[in-house]
C-alpha positions in Angstrom: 0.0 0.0 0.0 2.7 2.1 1.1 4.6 2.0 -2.3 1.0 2.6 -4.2 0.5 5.5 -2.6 4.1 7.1 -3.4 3.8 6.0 -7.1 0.0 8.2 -6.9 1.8 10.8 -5.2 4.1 11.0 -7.8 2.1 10.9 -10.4 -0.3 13.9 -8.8 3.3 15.5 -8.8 3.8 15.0 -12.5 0.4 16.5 -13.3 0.6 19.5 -11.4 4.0 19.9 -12.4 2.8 19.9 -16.1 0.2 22.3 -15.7 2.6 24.8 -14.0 5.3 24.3 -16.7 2.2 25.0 -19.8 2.4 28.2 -18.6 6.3 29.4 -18.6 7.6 30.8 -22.1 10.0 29.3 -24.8 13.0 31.2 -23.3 12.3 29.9 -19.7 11.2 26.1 -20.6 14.8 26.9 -22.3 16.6 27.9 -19.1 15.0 24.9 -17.0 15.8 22.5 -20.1 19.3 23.4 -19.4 19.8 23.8 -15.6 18.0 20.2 -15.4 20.0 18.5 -18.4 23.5 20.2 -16.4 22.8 19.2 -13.1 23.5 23.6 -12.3 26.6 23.0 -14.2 26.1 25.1 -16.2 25.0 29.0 -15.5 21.3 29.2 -16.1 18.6 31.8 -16.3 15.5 32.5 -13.6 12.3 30.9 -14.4 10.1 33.1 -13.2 6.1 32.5 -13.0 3.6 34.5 -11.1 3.6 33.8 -7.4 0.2 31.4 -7.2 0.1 28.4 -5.0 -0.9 25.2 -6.5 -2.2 22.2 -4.8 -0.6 18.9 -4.1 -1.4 16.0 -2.1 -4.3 18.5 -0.7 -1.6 21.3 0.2 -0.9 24.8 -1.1 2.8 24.0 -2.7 4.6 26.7 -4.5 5.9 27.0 -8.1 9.6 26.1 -6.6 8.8 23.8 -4.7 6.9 21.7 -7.2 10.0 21.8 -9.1 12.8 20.9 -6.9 10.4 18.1 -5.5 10.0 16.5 -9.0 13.8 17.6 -10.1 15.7 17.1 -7.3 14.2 16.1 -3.7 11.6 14.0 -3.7 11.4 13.7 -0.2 11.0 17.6 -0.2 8.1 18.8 1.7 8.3 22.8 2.6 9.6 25.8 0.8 11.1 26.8 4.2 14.0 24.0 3.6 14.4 25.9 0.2 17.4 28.8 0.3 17.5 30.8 -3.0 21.4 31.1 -4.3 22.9 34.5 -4.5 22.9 34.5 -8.0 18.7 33.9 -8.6 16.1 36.8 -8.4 14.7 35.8 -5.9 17.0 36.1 -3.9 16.4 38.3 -0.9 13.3 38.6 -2.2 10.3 37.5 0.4 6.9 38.5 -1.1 7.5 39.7 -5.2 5.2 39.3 -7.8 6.8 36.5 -9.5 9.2 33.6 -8.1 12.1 31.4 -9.4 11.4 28.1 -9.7 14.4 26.7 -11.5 15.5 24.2 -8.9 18.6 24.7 -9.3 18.6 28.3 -8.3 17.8 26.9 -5.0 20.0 24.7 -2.3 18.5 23.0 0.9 19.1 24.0 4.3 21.3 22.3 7.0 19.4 22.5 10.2 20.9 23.5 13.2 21.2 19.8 14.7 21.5 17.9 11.5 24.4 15.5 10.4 27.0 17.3 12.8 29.8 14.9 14.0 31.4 14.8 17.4 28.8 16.1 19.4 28.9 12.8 21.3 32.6 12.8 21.9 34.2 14.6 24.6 37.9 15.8 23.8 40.9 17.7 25.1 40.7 19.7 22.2 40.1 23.7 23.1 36.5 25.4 21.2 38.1 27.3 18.9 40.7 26.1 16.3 44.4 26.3 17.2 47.2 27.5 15.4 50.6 25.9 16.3 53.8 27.7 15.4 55.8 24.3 14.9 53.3 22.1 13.9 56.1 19.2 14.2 53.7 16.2 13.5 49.9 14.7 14.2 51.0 13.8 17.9 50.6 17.3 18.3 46.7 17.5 20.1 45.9 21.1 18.2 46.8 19.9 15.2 43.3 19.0 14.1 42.4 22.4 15.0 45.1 24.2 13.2 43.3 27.1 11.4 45.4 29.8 9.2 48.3 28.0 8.5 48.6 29.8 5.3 50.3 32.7 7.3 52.6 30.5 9.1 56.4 30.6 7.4 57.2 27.0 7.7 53.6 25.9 5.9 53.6 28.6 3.3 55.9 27.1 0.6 53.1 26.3 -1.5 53.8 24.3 -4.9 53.0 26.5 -7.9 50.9 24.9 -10.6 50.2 26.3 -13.7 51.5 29.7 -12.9 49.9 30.9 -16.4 46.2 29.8 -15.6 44.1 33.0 -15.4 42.3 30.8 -12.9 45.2 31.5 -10.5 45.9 35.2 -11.1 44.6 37.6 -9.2 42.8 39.2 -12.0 40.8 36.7 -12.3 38.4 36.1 -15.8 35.7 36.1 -13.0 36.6 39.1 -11.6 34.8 41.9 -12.9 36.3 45.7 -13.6 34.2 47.1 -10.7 35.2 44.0 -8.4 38.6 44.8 -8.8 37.5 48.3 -7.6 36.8 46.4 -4.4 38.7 45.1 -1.8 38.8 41.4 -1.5 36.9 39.6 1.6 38.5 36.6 1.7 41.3 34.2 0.6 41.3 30.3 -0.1 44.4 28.3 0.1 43.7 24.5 -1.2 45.0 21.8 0.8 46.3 18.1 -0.2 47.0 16.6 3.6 49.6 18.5 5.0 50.8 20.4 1.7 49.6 23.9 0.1 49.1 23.5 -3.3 48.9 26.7 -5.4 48.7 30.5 -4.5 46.1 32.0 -2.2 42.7 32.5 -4.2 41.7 35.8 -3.7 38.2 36.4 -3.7 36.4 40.1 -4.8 33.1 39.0 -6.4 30.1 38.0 -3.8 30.1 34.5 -4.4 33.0 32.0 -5.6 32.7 28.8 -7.6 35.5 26.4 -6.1 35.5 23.1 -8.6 37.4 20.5 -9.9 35.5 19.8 -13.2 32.9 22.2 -14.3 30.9 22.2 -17.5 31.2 26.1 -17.6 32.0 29.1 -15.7 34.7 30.8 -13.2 36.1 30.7 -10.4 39.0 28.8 -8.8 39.8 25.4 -10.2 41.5 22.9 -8.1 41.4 20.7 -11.1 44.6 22.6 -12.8 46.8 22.3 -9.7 49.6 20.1 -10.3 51.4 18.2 -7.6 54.1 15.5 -8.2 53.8 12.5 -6.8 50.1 12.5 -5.8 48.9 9.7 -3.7 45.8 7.2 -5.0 43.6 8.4 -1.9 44.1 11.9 -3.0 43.6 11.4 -6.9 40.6 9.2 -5.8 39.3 12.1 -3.3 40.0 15.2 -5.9 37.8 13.0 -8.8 34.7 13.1 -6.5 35.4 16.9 -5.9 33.5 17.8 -9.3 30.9 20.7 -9.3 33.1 21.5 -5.5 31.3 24.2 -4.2 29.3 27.8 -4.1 31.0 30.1 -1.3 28.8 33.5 -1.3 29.0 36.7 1.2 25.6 37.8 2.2 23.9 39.8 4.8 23.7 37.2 7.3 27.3 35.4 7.1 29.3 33.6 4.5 27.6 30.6 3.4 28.2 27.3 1.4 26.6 25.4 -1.0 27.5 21.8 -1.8 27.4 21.2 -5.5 29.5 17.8 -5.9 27.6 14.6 -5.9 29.6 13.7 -2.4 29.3 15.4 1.4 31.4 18.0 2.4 32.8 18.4 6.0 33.1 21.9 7.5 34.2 22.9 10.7 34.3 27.0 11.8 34.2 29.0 14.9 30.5 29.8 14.6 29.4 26.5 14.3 31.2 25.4 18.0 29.8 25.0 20.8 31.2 28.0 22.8 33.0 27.2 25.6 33.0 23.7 24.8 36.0 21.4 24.2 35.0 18.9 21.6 35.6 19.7 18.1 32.3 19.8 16.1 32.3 19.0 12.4 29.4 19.4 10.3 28.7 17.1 6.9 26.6 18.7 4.0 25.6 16.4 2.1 24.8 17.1 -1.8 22.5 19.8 -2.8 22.6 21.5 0.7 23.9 25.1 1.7 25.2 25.9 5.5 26.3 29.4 7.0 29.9 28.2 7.3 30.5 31.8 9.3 27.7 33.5 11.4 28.9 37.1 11.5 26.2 37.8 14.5 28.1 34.3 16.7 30.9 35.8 15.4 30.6 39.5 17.4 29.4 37.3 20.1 32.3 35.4 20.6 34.8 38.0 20.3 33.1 39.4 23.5 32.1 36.0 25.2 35.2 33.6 24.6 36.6 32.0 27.5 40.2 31.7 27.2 40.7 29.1 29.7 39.7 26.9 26.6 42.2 28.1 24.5 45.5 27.5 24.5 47.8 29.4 22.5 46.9 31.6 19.5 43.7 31.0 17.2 42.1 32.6 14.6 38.3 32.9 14.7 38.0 33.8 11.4 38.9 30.8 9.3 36.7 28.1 7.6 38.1 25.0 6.8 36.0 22.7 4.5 37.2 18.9 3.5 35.8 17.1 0.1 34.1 14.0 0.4 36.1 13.0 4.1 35.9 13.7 7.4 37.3 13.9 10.3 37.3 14.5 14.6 36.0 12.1 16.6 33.8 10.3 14.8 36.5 9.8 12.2 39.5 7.5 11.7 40.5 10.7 10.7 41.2 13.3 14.0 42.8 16.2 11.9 42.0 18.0 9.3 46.1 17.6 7.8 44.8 13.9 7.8 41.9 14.4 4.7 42.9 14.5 1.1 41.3 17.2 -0.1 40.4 20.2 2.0 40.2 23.9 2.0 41.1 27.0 4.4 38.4 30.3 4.1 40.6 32.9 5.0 38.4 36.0 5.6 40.2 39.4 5.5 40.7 41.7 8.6 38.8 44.7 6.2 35.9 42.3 6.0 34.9 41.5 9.5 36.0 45.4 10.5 32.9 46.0 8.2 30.8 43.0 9.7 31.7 44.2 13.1 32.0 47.8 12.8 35.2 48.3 14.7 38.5 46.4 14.2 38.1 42.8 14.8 39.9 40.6 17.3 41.7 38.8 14.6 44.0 36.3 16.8 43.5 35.6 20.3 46.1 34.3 22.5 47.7 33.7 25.3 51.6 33.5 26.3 54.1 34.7 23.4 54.7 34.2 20.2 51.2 35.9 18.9 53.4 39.2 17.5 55.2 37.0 15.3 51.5 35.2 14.2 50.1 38.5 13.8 52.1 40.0 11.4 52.5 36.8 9.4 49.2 36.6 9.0 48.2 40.8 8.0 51.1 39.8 5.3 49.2 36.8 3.9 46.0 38.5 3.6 
């Protein structure tokens, strides 16, 4: 019975669906054509239709969410779950006349409590991501914590691949004449274990496209870095990268939008516990977007940290975001050194002095040593 009624549901799906999509134009059955056929590879117009509120399975159910419940999400049951990306009109937009339903325009929410890792565990680990100055080797408990180590001497000899790519250069093909205008809010240094591979990404443009294989488009591809001697577990891990991900500034925070067929693993100062020693790691699985940095937490705990759970110098305005592994306590893996594939969200001092209106807190510490940190650091950004 139970499998009857899903095939009637989706067959009430279908027929609702049709009669929305008899009324869009040529030019927008053109854009969904596309977006659908790519998977969002490739960059796609809005379908807009008038805001009017079908019925399904006896409920009111929106133009988009009709759409991203046949197309993507079956199990899909409330527009509140949808999050428009930057990029779409609707974007920002509560109550308009019309609304996007090209289902890729949208990304799923990650609710507060869902698929977080290590909330179980209890470990000697401090709230906030460490930095350690020597970094010697993974006996080293912060080393699973270790945030900017972009801006630490002995990490920063980063192989150069493909110094020629545009995708590299700071003047990016993405990067627009009035982004350049701009002053960048954040870098991204790529990771293979314990290795930097390639320059700092800077980032001017809202929103970022970070990918190993995409159909079409710009941004920073970690597909045409070149490393010798490349292990199978990190060719096997940068293969599954694909579409990578969306990383957008908006009003709320910085957020992230998994576009790979394969979970992503994120761990970040505003998604802690505050005041709480076990390291938290959050996995987004395909098609979902989470605020990797909550710039309101973020003012928060620049007033509210307790330093008797820190121990040494931290940064608490890095991201770090691994492809397709994890790690913590839940993990074989208990540092982020340990995953192939992974990715530091350095956001710039100018940034979060805007965010915060008065000059951030950028490293917190305690005993000696931070000067040196410090000024590493302002140099890298």
């Amino acid at each position: 019975p139970r499998r009857g009624q899903e095939s009637d549901g989706r067959t009430e799906l279908k027929a609702v669906t049709y009669s929305l999509l008899k009324r869009l134009k040529e030019r927008s059955l053109d854009s969904l054509l596309e977006a659908v056929e790519s998977r969002g590879g490739m960059p796609s117009g809005c379908v807009l239709v008038a805001r009017t509120e079908l019925r399904l399975g006896g409920q009111a159910a929106p133009p988009h969410l009709l759409l991203g419940k046949l197309f993507r999400w079956p199990d899909l049951q409330h527009p509140a779950e949808l999050k428009p990306l930057c990029e779409c009109q609707s974007f920002g937009v509560a109550d308009g006349p019309t609304v996007c339903c090209n289902p890729y325009h949208f990304s799923r929410l990650c609710g507060p409590g869902e698929d977080v890792s290590g909330l179980a565990t209890t470990s000697d680990a401090p709230a906030l991501s460490m930095v350690s100055g020597e970094f010697p080797c993974e006996q080293s408990r912060w080393v699973g914590r270790a945030i900017c180590l972009s801006s630490i001497p002995v990490f920063s000899q980063a192989v150069t691949a493909n110094p020629d790519s545009s995708l590299l250069s700071p003047t990016d093909a993405s990067t627009s004449p009035d982004a350049v205008k701009r002053s960048h809010w954040c870098n991204v240094a790529y990771w293979e274990h314990r290795t930097r591979v390639g320059r700092l990404y800077t980032v001017y443009e809202q929103s970022v496209s970070i990918f190993y294989d995409l159909p079409q488009g710009n941004g920073f591809c970690l597909g045409q870095l070149n490393l010798e001697n490349r292990s199978e577990t990190v060719r096997r891990t940068r293969s599954k990268i694909g579409y990578g991900i969306l990383l957008s500034k908006e009003p709320d925070g910085v957020w992230a939008y998994n576009r790979s067929e394969h979970p992503i693993f994120v761990n970040s100062p505003t998604l802690d516990i505050p005041n709480c020693r076990t390291l938290i790691v959050r996995k987004v699985m395909p098609g979902y977007s989470i605020k990797v940095f909550d710039y309101e937490k973020s003012c928060l705990l620049q007033h509210t940290a307790d330093l008797d759970y820190t121990d040494g110098p931290y940064d608490p305005n890095s991201v770090r975001i691994s492809f397709a592994k994890g790690w913590g306590p839940c993990y074989s893996r208990q540092f982020i050194t340990s995953c192939p594939c992974w990715l530091e969200i350095l956001l710039t001092r100018e940034q979060m002095e805007e965010v915060r209106g008065k000059p951030p807190i950028a490293v917190l510490a305690r005993g000696s040593g931070i000067s040196l940190i410090t000024q590493n650091m302002m140099g890298t950004l």
